[in-house]
C-alpha positions in Angstrom: 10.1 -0.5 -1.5 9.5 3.0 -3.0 6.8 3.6 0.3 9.6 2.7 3.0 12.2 5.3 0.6 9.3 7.7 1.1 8.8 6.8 4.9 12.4 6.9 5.7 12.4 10.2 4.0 9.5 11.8 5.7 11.1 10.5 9.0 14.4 12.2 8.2 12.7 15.6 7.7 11.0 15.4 10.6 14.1 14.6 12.6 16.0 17.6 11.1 13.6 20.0 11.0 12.4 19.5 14.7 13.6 21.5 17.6 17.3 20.3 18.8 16.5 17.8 22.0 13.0 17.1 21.4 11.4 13.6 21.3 10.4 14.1 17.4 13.8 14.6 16.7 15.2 11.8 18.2 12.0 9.8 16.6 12.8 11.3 12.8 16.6 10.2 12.9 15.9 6.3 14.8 13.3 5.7 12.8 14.4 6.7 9.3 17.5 4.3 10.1 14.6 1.5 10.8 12.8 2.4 7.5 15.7 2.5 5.7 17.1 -1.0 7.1 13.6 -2.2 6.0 13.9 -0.7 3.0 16.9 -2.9 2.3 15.3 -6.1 3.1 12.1 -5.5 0.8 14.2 -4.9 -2.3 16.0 -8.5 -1.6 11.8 -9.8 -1.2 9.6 -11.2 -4.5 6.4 -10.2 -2.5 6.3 -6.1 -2.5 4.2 -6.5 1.0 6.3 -9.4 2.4 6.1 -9.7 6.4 10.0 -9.1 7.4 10.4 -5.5 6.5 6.9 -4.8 7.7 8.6 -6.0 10.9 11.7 -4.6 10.8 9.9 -1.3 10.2 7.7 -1.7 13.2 10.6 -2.3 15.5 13.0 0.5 13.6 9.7 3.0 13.7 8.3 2.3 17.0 9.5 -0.6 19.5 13.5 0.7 19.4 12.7 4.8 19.5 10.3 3.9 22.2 12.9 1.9 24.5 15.4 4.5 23.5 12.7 7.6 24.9 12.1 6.0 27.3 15.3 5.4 29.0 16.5 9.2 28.0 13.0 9.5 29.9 11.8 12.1 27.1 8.8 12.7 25.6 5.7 14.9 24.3 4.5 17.7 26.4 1.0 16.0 26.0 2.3 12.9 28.5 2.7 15.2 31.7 -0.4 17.4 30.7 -2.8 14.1 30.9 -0.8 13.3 34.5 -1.4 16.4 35.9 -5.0 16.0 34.5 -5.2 12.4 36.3 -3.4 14.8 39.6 -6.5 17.3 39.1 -9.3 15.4 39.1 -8.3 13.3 42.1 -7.8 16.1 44.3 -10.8 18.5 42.5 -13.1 16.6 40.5 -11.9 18.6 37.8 -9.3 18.0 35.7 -8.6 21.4 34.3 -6.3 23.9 35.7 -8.9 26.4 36.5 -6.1 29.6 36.0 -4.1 28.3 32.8 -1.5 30.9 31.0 1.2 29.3 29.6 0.7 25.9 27.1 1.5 23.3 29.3 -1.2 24.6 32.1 -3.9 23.8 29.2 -5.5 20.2 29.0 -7.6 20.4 25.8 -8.9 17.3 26.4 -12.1 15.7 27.5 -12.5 13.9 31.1 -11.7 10.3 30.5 -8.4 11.3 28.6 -7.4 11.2 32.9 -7.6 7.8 33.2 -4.6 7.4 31.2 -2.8 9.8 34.0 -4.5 7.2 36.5 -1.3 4.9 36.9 0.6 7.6 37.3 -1.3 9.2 39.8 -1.7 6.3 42.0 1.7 4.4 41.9 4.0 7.7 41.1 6.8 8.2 38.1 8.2 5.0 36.5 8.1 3.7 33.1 5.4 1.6 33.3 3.0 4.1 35.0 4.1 6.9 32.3 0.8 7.9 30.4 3.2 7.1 27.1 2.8 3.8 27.8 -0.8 3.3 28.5 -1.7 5.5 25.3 0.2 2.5 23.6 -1.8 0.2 25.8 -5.0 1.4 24.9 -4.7 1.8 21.2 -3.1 -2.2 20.8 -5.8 -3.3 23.0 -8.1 -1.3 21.0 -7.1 -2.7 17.9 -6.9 -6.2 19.1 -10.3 -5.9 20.5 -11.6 -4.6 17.0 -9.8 -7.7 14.8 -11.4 -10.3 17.4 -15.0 -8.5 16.7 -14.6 -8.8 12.9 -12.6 -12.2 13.1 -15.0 -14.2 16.2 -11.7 -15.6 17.2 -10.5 -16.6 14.0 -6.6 -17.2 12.9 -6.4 -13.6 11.2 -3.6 -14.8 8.7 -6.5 -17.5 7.8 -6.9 -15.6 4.8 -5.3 -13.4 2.1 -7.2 -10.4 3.4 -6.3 -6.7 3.9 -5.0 -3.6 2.2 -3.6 -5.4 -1.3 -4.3 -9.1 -2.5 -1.2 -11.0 -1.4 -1.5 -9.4 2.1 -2.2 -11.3 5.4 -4.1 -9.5 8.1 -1.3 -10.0 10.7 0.8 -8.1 7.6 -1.1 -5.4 7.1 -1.5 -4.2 10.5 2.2 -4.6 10.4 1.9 -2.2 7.6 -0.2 0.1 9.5 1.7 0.5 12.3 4.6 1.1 10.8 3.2 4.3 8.7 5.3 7.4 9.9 1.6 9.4 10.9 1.0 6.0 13.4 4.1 5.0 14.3 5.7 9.0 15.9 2.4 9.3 17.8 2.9 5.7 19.4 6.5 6.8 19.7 6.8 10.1 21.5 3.5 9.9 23.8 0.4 11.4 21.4 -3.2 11.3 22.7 -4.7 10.4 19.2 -4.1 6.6 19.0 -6.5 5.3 21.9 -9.1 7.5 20.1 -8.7 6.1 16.7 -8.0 3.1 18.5 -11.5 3.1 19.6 -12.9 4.5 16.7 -11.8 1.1 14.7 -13.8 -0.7 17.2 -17.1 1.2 16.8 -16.1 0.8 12.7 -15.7 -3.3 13.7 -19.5 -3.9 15.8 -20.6 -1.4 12.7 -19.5 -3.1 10.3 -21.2 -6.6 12.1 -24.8 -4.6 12.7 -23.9 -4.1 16.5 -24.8 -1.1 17.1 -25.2 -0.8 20.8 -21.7 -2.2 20.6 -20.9 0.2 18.3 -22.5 3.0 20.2 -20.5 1.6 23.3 -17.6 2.2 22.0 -18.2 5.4 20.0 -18.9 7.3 23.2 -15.5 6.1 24.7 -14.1 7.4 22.0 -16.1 11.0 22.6 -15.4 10.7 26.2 -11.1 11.6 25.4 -11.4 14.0 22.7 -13.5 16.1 20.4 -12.5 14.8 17.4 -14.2 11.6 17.9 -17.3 13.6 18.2 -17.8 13.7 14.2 -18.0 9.9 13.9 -21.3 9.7 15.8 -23.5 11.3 12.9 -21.4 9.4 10.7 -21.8 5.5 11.7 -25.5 6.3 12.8 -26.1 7.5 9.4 -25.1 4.2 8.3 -26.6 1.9 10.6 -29.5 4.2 9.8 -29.5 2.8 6.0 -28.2 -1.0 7.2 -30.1 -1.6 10.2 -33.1 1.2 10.0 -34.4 3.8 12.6 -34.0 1.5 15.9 -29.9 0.5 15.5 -29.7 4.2 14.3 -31.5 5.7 18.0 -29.4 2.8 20.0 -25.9 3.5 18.7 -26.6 7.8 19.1 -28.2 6.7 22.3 -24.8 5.0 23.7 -22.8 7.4 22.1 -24.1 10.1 23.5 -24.8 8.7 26.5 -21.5 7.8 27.6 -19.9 11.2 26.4 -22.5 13.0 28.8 -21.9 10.8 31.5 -18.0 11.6 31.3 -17.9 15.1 29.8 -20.6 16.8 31.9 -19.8 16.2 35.7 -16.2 17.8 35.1 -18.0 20.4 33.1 -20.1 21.4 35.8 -17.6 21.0 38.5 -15.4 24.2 37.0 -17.5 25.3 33.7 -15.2 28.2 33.6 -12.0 26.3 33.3 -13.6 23.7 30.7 -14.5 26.6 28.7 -11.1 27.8 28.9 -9.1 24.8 28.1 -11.8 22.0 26.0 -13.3 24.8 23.7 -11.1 28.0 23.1 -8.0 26.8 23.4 -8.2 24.2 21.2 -9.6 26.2 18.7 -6.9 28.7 18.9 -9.4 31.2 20.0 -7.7 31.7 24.0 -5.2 34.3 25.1 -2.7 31.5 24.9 -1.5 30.6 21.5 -2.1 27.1 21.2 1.0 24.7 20.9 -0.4 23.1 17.5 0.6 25.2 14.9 1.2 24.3 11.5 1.4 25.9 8.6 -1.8 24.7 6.8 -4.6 27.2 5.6 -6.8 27.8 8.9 -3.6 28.9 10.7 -2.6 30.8 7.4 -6.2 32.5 7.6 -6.0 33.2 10.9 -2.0 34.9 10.9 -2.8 37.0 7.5 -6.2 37.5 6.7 -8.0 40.5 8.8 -10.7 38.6 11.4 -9.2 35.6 10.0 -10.1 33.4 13.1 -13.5 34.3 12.7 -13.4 33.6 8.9 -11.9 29.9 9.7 -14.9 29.3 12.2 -16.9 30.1 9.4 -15.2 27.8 6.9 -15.2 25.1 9.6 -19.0 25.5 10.3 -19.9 25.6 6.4 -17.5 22.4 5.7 -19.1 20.7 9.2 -23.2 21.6 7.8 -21.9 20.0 4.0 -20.8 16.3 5.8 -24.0 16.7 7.5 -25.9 17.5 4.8 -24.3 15.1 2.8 -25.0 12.5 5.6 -29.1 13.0 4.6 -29.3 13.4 1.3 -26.5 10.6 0.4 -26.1 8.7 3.8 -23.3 6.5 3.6 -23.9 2.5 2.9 -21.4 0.3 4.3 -18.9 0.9 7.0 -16.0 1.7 4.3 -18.1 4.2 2.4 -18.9 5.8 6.6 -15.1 6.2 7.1 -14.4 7.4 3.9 -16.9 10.4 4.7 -16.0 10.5 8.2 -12.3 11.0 7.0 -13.5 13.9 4.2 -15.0 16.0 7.1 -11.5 15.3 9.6 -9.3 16.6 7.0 -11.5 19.8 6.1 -11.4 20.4 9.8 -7.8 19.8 10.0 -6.9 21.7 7.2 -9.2 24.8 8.0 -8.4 25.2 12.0 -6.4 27.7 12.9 -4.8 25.5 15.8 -4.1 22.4 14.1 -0.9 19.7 13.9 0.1 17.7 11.0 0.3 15.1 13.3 -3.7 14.9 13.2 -3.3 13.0 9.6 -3.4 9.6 11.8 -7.4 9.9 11.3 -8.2 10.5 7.9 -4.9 7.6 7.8 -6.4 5.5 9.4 -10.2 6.1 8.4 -9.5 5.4 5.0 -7.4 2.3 5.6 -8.7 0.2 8.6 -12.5 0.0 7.4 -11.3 -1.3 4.1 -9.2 -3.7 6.3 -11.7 -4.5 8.7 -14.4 -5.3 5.8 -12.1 -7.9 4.3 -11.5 -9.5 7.5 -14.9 -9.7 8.3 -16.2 -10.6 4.6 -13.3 -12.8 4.1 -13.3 -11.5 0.1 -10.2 -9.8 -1.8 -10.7 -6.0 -1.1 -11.2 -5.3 -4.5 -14.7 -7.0 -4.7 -15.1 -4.8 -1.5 -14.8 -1.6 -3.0 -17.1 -3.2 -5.9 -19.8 -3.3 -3.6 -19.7 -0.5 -2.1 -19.8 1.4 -5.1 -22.6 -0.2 -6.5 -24.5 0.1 -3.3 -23.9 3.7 -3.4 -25.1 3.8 -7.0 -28.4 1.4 -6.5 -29.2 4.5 -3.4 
């Protein structure tokens, strides 16, 4: 109960302190009524992660601010850039805006974050061809996809299996849905949930030794945005120490493979405009002031410190050569100990760009939950002996 108090609360803020009329607004102030109601129910429950409020947070978080959005037909800025995108690269190959100036002419996204603009593009504006929806689309699919990799088509709620003994898998996805960093993203139209979406199912074939699977899905992952670009060193590190040199070259192999394939046609189509749009302006570094602004200490660097852009590229590229270094001398183990490393570089990144969003938490979220998560699923042993192992296989290395 005293995490939904703390979810309704964070929800509240974020409604209030948002911009009058935006789609976070109207988020923060539907869904910390839906936390809240769930709140309710949990302190009347004996089990402190009991299914019902797990639901009624989901639909007070996510499913009722969703309809709501929808039908006021708002949303985040990011929804009409990846339609245009979808617009751009039908009629160009390219789906940049080769002269951007203002924020919403900039797509700082990789190639196949378009297809998501696809329906859109082909059928024209309704709610079921709004990229919104197919964001949510491709992250549930995602995360289905995963559970039925680490499952093989077993009843998930088989087991008492997930983030706490006493918690069903069903329940704790539940759980993880409803967290306030998962559930606005879902909400309002964010880009980042197909990619961690697809991240959890390169973590799923990793964690089962597949690692052309795991490669597979890795580089659809790298094909939408840059930050799933950190996770390749990361899981081939560890199917480096699980499965050896051959599962490490075929995962990187896929990986990379499949990022090329997307990234580098529309690269070469318009390099100038990818320059302009996939590498300075999200690091802040354009004419344009990037819309992703918040006040953590890259962009505090940046405002107030002389060359401070330069001296958070710096900081980024010494934080970014410790992972990797960290990846050889002491290359993570098991797919949990991966994620956990995976979400140590992510938040050094996050934290130290001078263009960054809050919002971005849904990764090192996410990391640090789902393999744990996944592991018992697959395993089918209390978490606890989970972390047991890892830690002993980290000491025996």
């Amino acid at each position: 109960m005293p995490l939904l108090v703390f979810c309704a609360l964070s929800a509240l803020v974020v409604g209030l302190l948002s911009p009058a009329d935006t789609s976070q607004e109207a988020w923060g102030l539907a869904a910390a009524l839906g936390y809240g109601c769930a709140a309710l129910v949990a302190v009347r429950s004996s089990e402190p992660w009991a299914p019902a409020p797990a639901v009624i947070a989901v639909v007070g978080a996510v499913v009722v601010p969703l309809l709501y959005l929808t039908v006021i037909s708002k949303e985040q800025m990011e929804v009409g850039v990846v339609e245009r995108a979808a617009d751009l690269m039908f009629a160009s190959g390219s789906p940049y805006h080769p002269t951007p100036h203002v924020v919403r002419d900039f797509n700082p996204y990789l190639p196949g974050m378009a297809l998501f603009g696809a329906p859109h593009m082909l059928f024209g504006d309704s709610p079921l061809t709004s990229a919104r929806l197919w964001f949510l689309i491709g992250f549930l699919a995602a995360v289905a996809g995963a559970i039925r990799v680490l499952t093989n088509g077993r009843d998930v709620d088989a087991g008492r299996v997930g983030i706490q003994r006493g918690v069903t898998g069903m329940t704790g996805m539940l759980w993880l849905f409803a967290c306030p960093v998962v559930a606005l993203p879902l909400t309002i139209g964010g880009v980042d949930p197909p990619v961690i979406g697809l991240l959890c199912v390169a973590f799923a074939f990793t964690q089962r030794g597949d690692a052309g699977r795991a490669g597979l899905a890795l580089g659809a992952a790298a094909a939408l945005k840059w930050t799933a670009w950190p996770a390749i060193p990361v899981l081939v590190a560890v199917l480096a120490v699980r499965g050896g040199r051959r599962a490490a070259v075929k995962c990187a192999a896929g990986a990379v493979g499949i990022a090329l394939l997307a990234v580098l046609p529309a690269a070469l189509a318009d390099s100038g405009a990818f320059y302009r749009n996939v590498v300075l302006y999200p690091l802040g570094l354009g004419p344009t002031a990037s819309s992703a602004q918040s006040p953590l200490l890259g962009h505090l660097i940046a405002a107030l410190v002389p060359h401070g852009k330069a001296v958070t590229m710096a900081l980024i590229a010494l934080s970014a050569a410790g992972v990797g270094l960290s990846l050889l001398i002491r290359p993570p183990r098991s797919a949990v100990a991966g994620a956990d490393r995976l979400a140590l570089g992510l938040i050094l990144a996050i934290v130290l760009s001078p263009a960054t969003r809050i919002g971005y938490a849904i990764y090192p979220i996410v990391l640090l939950t789902w393999p744990r998560f996944a592991a018992a699923l697959s395993a089918g042993v209390p978490e606890e002996q989970l972390r047991g192992a890892d830690r002993a296989a980290d000491q025996r290395a």
